[in-house]
PQR file with spaces between the fields and no chain letter, atoms N, CA, C, O and H, PARSE charges and radii, in Angstrom:
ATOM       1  N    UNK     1      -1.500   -0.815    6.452 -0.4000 1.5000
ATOM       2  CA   UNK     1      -0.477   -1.791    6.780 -0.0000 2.0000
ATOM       3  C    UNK     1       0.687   -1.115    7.501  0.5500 1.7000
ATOM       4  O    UNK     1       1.173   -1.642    8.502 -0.5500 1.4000
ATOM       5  N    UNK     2       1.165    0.089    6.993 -0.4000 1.5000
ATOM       6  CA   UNK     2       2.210    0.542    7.764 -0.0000 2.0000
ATOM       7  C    UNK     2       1.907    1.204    9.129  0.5500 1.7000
ATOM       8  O    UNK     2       2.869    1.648    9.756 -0.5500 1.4000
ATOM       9  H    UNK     2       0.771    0.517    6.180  0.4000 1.0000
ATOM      10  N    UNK     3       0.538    1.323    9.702 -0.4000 1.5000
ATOM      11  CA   UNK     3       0.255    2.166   10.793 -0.0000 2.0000
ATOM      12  C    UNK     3       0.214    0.769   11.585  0.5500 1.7000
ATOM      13  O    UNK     3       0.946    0.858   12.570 -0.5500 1.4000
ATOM      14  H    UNK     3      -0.243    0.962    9.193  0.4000 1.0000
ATOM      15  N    UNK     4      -0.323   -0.341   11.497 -0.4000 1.5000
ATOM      16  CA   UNK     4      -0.063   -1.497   12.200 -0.0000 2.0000
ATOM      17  C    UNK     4       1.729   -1.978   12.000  0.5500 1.7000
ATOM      18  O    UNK     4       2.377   -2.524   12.893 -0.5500 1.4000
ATOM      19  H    UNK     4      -0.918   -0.414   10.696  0.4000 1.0000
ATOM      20  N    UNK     5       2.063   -1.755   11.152 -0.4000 1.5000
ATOM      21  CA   UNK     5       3.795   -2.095   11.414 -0.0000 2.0000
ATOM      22  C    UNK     5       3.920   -1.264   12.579  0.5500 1.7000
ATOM      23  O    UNK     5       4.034   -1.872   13.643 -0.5500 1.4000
ATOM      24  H    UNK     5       1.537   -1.312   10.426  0.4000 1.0000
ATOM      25  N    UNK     6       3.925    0.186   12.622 -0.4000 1.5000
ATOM      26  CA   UNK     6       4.383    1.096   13.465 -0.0000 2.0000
ATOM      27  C    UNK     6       3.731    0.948   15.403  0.5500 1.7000
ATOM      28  O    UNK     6       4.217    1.156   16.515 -0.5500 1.4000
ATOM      29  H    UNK     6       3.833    0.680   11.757  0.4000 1.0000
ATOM      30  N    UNK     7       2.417    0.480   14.848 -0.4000 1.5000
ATOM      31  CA   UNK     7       1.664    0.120   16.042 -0.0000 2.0000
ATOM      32  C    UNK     7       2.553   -1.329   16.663  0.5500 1.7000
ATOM      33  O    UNK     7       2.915   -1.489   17.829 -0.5500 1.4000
ATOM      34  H    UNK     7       2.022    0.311   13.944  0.4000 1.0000
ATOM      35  N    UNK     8       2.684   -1.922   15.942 -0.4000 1.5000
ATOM      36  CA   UNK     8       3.114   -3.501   16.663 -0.0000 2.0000
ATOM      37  C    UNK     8       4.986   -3.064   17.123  0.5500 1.7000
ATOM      38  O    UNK     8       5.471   -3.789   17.991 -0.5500 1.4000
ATOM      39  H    UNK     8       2.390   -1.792   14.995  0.4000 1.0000
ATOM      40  N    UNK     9       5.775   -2.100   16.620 -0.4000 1.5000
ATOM      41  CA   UNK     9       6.888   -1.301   16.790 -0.0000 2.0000
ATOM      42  C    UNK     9       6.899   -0.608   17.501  0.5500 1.7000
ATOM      43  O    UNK     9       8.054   -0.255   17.737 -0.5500 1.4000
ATOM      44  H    UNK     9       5.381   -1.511   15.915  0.4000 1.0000
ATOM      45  N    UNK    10       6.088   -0.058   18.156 -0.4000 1.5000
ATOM      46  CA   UNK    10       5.674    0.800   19.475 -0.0000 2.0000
ATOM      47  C    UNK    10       5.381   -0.639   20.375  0.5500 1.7000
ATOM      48  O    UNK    10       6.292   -1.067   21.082 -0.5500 1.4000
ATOM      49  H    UNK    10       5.149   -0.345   17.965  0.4000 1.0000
ATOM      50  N    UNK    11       4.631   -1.051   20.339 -0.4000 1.5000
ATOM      51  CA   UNK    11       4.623   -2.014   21.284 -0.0000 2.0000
ATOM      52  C    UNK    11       5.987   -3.089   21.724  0.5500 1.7000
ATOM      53  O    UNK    11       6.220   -3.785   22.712 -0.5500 1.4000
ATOM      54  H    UNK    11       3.891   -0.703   19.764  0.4000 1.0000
ATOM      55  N    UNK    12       6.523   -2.884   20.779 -0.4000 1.5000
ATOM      56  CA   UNK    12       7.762   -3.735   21.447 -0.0000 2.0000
ATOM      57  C    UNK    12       8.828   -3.063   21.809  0.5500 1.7000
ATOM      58  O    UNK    12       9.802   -3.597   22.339 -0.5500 1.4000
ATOM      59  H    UNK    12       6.333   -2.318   19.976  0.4000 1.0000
ATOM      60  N    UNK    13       8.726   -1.758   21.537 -0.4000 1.5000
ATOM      61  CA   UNK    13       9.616   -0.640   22.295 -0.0000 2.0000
ATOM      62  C    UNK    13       9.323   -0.431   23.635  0.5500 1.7000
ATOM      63  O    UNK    13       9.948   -0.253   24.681 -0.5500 1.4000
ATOM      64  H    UNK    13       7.935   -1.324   21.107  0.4000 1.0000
ATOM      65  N    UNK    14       7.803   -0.536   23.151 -0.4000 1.5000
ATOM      66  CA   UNK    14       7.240   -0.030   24.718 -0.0000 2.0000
ATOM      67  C    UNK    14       7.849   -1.073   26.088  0.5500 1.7000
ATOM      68  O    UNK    14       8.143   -0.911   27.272 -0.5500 1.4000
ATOM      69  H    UNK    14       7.295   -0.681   22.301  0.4000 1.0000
ATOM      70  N    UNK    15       7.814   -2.222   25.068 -0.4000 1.5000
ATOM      71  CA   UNK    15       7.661   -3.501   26.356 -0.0000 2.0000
ATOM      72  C    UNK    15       9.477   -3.445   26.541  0.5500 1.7000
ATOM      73  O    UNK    15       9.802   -3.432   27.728 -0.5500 1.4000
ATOM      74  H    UNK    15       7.575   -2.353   24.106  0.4000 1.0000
ATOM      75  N    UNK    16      10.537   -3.415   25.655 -0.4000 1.5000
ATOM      76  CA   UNK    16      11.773   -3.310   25.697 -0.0000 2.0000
ATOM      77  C    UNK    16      12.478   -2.333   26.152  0.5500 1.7000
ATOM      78  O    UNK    16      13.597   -2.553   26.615 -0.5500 1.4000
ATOM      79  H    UNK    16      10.273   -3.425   24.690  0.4000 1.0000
ATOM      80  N    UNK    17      11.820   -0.775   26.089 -0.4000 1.5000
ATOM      81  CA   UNK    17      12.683    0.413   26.489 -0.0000 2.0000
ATOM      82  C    UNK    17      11.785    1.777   26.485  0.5500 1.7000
ATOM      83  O    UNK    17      11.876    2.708   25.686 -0.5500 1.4000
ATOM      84  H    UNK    17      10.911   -0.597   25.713  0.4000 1.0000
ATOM      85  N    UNK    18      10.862    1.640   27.632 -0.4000 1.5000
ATOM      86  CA   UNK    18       9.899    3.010   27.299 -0.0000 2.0000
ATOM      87  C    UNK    18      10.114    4.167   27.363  0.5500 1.7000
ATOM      88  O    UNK    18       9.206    4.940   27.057 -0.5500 1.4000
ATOM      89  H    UNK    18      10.788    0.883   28.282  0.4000 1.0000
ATOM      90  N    UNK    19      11.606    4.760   27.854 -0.4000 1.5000
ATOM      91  CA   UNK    19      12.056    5.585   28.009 -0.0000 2.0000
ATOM      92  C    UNK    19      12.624    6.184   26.357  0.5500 1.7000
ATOM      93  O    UNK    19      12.754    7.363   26.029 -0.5500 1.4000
ATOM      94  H    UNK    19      12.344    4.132   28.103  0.4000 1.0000
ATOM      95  N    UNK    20      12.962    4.625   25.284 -0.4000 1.5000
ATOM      96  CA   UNK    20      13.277    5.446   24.240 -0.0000 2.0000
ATOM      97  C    UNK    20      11.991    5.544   23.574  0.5500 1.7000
ATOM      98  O    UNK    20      11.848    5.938   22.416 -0.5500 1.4000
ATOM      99  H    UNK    20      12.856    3.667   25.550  0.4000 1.0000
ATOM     100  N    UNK    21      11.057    5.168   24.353 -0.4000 1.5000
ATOM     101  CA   UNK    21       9.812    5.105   23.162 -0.0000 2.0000
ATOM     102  C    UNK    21       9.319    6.558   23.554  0.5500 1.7000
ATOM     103  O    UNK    21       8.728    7.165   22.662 -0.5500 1.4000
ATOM     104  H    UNK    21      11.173    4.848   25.294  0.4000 1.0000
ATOM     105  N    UNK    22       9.465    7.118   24.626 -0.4000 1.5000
ATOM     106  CA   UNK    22       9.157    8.674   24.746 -0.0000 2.0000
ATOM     107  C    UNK    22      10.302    9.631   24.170  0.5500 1.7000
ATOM     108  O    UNK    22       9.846   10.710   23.791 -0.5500 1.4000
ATOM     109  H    UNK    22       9.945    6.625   25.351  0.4000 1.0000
ATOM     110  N    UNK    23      11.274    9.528   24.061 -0.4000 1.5000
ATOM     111  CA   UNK    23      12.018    9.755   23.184 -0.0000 2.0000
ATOM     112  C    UNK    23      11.921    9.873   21.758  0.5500 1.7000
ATOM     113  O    UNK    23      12.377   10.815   21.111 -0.5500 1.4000
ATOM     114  H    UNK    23      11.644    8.652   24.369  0.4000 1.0000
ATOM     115  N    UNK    24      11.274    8.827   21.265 -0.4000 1.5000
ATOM     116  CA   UNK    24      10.664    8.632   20.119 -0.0000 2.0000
ATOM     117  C    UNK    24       9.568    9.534   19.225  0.5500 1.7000
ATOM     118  O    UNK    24       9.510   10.063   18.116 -0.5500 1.4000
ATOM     119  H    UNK    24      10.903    8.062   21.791  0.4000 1.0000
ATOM     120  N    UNK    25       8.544    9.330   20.695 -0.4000 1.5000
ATOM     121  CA   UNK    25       7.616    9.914   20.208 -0.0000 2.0000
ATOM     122  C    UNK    25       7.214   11.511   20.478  0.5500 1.7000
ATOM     123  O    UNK    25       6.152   12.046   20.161 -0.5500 1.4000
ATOM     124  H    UNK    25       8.591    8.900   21.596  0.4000 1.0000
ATOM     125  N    UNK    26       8.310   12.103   21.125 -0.4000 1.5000
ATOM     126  CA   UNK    26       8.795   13.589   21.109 -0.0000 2.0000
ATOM     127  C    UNK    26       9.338   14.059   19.711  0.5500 1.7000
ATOM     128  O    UNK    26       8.815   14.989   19.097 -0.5500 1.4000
ATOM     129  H    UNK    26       9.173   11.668   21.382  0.4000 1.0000
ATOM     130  N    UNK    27      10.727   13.158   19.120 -0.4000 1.5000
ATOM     131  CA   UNK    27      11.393   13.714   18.290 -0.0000 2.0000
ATOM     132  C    UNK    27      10.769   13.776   17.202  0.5500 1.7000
ATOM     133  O    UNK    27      10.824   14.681   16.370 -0.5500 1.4000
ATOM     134  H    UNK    27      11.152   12.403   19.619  0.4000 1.0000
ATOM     135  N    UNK    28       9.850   12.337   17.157 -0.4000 1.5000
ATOM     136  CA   UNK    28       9.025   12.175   15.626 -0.0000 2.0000
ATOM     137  C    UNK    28       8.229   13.171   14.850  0.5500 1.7000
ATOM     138  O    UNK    28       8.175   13.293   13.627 -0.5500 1.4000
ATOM     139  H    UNK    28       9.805   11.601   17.833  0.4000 1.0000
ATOM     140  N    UNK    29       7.606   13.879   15.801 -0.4000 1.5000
ATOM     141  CA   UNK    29       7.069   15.412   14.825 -0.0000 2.0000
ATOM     142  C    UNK    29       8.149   16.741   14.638  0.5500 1.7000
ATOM     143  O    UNK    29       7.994   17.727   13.917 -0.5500 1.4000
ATOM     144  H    UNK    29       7.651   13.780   16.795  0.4000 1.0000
ATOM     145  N    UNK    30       9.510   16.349   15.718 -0.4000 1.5000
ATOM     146  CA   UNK    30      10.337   17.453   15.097 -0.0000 2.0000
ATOM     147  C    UNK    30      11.092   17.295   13.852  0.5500 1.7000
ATOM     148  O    UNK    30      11.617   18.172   13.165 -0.5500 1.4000
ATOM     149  H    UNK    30       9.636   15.549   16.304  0.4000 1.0000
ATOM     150  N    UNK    31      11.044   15.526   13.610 -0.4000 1.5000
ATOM     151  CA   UNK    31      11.886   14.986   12.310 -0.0000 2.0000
ATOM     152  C    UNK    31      10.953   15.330   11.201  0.5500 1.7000
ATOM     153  O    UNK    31      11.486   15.595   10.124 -0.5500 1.4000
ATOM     154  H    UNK    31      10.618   14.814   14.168  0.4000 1.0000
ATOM     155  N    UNK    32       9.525   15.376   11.283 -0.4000 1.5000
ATOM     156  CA   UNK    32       8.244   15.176   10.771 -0.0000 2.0000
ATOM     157  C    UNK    32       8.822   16.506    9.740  0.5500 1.7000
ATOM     158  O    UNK    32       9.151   16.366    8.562 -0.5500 1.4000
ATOM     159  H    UNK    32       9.093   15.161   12.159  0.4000 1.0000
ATOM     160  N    UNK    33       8.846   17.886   10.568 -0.4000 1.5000
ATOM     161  CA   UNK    33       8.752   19.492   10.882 -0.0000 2.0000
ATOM     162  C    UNK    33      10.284   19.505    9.489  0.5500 1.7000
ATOM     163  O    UNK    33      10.133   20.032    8.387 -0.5500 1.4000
ATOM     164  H    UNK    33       8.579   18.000   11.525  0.4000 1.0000
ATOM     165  N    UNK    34      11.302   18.975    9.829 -0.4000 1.5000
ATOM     166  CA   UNK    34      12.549   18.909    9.302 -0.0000 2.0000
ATOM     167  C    UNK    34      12.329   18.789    8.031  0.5500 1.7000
ATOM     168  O    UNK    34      12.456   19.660    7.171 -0.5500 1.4000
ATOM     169  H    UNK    34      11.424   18.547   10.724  0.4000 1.0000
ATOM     170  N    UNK    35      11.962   17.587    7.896 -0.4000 1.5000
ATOM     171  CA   UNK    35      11.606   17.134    6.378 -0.0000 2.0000
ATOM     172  C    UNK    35      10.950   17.643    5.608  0.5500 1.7000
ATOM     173  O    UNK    35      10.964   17.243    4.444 -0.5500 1.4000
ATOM     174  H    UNK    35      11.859   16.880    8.596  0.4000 1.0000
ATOM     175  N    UNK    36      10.227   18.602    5.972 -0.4000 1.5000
ATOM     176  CA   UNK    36       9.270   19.281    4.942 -0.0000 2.0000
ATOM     177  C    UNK    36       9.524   20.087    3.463  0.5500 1.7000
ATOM     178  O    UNK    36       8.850   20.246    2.445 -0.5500 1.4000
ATOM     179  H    UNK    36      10.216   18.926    6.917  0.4000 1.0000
ATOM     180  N    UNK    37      11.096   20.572    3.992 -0.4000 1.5000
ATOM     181  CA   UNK    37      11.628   21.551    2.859 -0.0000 2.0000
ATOM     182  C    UNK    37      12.091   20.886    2.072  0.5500 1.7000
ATOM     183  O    UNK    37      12.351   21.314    0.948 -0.5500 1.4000
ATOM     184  H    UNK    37      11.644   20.443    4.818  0.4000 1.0000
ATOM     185  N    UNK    38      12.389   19.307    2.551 -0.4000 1.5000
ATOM     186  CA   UNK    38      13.040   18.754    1.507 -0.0000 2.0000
ATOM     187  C    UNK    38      11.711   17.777    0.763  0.5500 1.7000
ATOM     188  O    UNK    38      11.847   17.406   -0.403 -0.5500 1.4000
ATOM     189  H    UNK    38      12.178   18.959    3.464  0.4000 1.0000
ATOM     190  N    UNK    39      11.057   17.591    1.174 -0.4000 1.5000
ATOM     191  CA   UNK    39       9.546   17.156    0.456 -0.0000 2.0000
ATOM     192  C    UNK    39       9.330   18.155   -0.833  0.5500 1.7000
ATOM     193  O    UNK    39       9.421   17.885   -2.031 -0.5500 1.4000
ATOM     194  H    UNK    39      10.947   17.892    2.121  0.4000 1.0000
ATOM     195  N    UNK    40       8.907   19.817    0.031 -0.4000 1.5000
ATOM     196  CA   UNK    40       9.020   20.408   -1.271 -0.0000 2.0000
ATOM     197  C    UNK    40       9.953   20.734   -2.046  0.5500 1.7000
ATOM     198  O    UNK    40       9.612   21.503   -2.945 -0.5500 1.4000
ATOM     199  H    UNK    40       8.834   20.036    1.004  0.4000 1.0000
ATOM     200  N    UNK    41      10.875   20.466   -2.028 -0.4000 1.5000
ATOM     201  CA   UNK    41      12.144   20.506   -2.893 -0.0000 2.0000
ATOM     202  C    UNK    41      12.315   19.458   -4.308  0.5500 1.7000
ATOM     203  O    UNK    41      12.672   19.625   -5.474 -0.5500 1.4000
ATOM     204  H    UNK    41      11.152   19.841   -1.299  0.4000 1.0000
ATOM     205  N    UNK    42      11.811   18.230   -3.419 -0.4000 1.5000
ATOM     206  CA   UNK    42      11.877   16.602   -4.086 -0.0000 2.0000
ATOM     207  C    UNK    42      10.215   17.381   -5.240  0.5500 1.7000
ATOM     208  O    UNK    42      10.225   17.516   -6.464 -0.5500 1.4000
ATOM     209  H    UNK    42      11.521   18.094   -2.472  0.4000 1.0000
ATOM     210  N    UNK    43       9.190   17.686   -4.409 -0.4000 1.5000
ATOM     211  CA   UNK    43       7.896   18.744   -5.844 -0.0000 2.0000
ATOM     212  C    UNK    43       8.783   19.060   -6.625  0.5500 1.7000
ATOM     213  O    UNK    43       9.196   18.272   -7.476 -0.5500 1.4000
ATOM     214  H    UNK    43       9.181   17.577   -3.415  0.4000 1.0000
ATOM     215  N    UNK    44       9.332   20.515   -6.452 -0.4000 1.5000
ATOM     216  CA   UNK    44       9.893   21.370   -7.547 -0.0000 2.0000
ATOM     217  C    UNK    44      10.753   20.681   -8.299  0.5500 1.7000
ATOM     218  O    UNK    44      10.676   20.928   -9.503 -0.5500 1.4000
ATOM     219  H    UNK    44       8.997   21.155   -5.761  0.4000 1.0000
ATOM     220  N    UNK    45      11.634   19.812   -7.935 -0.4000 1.5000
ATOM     221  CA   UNK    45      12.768   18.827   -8.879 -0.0000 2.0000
ATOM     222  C    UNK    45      11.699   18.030   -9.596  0.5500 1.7000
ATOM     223  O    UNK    45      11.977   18.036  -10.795 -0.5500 1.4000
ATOM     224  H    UNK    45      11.697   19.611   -6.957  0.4000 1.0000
ATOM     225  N    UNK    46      10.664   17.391   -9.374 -0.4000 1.5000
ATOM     226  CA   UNK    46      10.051   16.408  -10.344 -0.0000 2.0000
ATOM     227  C    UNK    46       9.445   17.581  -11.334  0.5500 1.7000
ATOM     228  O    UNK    46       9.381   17.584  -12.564 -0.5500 1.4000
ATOM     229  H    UNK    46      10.437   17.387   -8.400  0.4000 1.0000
ATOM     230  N    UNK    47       9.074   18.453  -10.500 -0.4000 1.5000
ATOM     231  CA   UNK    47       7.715   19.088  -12.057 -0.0000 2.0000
ATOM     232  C    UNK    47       8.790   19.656  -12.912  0.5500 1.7000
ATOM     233  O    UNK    47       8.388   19.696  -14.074 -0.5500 1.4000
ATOM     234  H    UNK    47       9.125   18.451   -9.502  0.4000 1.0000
ATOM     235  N    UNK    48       9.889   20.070  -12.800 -0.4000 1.5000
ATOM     236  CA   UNK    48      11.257   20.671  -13.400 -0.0000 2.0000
ATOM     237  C    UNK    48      11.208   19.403  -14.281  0.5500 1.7000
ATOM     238  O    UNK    48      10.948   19.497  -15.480 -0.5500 1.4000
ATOM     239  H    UNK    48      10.215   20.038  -11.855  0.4000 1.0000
ATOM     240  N    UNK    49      11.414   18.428  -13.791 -0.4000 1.5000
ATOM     241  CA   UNK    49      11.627   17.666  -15.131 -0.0000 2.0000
ATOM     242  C    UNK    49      11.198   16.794  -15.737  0.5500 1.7000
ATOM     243  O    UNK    49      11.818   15.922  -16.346 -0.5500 1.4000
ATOM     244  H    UNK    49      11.626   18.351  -12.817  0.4000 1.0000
ATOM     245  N    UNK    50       9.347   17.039  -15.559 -0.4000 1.5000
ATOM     246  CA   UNK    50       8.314   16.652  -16.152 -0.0000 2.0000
ATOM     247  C    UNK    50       8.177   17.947  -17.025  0.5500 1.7000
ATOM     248  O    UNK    50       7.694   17.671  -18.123 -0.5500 1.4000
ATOM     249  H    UNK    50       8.843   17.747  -15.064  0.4000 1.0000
ATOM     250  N    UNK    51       8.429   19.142  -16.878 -0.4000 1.5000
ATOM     251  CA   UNK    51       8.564   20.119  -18.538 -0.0000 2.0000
ATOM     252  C    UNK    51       9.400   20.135  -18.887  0.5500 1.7000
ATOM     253  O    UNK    51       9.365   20.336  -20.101 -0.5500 1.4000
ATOM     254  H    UNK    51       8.822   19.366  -15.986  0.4000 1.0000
ATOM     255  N    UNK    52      10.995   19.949  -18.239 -0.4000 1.5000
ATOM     256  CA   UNK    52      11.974   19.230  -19.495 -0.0000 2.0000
ATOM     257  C    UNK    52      11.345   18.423  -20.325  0.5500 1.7000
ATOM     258  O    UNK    52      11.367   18.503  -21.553 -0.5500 1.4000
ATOM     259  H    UNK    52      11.024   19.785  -17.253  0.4000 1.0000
ATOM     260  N    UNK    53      10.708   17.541  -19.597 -0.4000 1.5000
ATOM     261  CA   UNK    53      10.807   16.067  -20.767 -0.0000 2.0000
ATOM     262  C    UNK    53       9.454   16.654  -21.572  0.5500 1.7000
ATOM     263  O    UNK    53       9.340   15.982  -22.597 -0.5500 1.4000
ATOM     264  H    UNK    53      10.690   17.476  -18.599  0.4000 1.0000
ATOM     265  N    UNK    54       8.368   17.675  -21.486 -0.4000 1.5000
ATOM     266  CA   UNK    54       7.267   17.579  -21.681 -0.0000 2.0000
ATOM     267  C    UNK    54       7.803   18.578  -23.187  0.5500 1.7000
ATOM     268  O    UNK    54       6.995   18.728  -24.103 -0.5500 1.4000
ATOM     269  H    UNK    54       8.461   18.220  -20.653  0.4000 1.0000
ATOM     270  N    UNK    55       9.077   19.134  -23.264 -0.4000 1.5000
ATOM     271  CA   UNK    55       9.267   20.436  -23.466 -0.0000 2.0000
ATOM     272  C    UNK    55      10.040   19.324  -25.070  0.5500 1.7000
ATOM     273  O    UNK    55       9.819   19.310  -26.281 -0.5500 1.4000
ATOM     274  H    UNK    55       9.733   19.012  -22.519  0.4000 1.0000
ATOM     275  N    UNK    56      10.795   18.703  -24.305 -0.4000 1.5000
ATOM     276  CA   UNK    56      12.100   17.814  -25.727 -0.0000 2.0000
ATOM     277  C    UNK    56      11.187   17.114  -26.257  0.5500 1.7000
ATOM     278  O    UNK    56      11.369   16.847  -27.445 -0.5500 1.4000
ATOM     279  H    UNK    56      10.975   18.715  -23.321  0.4000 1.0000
ATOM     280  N    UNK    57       9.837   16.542  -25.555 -0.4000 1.5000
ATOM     281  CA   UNK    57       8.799   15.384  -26.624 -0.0000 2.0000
ATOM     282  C    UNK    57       8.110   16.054  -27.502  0.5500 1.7000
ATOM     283  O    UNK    57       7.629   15.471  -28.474 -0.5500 1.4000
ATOM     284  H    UNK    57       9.690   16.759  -24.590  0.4000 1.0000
ATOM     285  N    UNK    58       7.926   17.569  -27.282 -0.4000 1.5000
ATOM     286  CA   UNK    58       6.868   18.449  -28.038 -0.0000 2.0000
ATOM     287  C    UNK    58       6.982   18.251  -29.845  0.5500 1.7000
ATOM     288  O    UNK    58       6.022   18.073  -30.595 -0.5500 1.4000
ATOM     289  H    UNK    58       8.317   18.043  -26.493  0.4000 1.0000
ATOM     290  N    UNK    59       7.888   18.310  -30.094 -0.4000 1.5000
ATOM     291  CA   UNK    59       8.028   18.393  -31.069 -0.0000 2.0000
ATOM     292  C    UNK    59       8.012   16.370  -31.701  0.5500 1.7000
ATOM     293  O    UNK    59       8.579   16.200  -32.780 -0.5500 1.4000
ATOM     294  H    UNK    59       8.668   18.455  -29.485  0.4000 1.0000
ATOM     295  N    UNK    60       7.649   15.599  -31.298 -0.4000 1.5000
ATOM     296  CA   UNK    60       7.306   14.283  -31.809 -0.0000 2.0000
ATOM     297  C    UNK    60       5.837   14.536  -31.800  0.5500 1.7000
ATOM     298  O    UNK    60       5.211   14.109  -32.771 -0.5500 1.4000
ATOM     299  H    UNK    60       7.187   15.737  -30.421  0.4000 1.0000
ATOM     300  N    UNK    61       5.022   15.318  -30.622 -0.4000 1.5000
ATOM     301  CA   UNK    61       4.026   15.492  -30.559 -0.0000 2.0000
ATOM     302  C    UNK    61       3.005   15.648  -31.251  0.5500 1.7000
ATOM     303  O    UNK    61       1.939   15.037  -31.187 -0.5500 1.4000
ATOM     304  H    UNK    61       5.530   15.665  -29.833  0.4000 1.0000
ATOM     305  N    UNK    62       3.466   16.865  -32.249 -0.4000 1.5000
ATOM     306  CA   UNK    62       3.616   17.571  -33.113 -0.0000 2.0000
ATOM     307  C    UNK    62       3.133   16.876  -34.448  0.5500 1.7000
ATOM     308  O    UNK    62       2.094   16.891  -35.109 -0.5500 1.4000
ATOM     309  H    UNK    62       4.332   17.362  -32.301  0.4000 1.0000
ATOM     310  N    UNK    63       4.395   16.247  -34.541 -0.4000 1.5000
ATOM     311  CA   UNK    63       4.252   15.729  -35.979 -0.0000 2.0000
ATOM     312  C    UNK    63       3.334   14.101  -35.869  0.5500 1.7000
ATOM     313  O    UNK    63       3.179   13.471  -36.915 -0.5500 1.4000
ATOM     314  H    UNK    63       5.238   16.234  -34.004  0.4000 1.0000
ATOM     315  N    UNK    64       2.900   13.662  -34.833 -0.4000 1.5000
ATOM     316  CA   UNK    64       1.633   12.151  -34.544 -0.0000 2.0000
ATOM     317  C    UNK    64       2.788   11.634  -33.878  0.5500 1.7000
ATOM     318  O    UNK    64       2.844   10.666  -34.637 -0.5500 1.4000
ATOM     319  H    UNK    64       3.026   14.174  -33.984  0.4000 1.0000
ATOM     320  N    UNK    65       3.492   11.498  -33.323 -0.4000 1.5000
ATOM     321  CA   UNK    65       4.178   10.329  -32.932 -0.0000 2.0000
ATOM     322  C    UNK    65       3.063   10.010  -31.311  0.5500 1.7000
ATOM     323  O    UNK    65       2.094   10.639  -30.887 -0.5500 1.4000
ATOM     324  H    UNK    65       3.446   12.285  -32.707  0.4000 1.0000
ATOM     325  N    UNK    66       3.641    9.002  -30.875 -0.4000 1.5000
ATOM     326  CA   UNK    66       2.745    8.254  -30.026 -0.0000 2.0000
ATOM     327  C    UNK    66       3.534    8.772  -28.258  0.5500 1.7000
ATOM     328  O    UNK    66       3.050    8.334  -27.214 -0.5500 1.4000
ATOM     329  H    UNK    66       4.429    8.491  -31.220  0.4000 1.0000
């Protein structure tokens, strides 16, 4: 669904302003390239505090709780 959003969004760029649609489709793998560190960043912050939480439940664990 979202590659046809993007497809039918290219097409009306295309037909409205093709000059920003090459524009577009230059910058889009350098924004792509950008984002990456913060992708793995957004990893390391979740698994950080999936063993916090894995770490404070242990002990309900422990004793049967659910």
């Amino acid at each position: 669904m979202n590659f046809l959003l993007l497809l039918i969004g290219c097409a009306i760029l295309w037909v409205l302003s093709w000059p920003l649609l090459l524009v577009l489709l230059v910058l889009l793998p350098l924004i792509w390239l950008l984002s990456i560190p913060f992708r793995i960043l957004g990893i390391v912050v979740e698994g950080m505090i999936a063993l916090i939480r894995a770490l404070f439940f242990l002990p309900a664990r422990l004793l049967g709780g659910r």
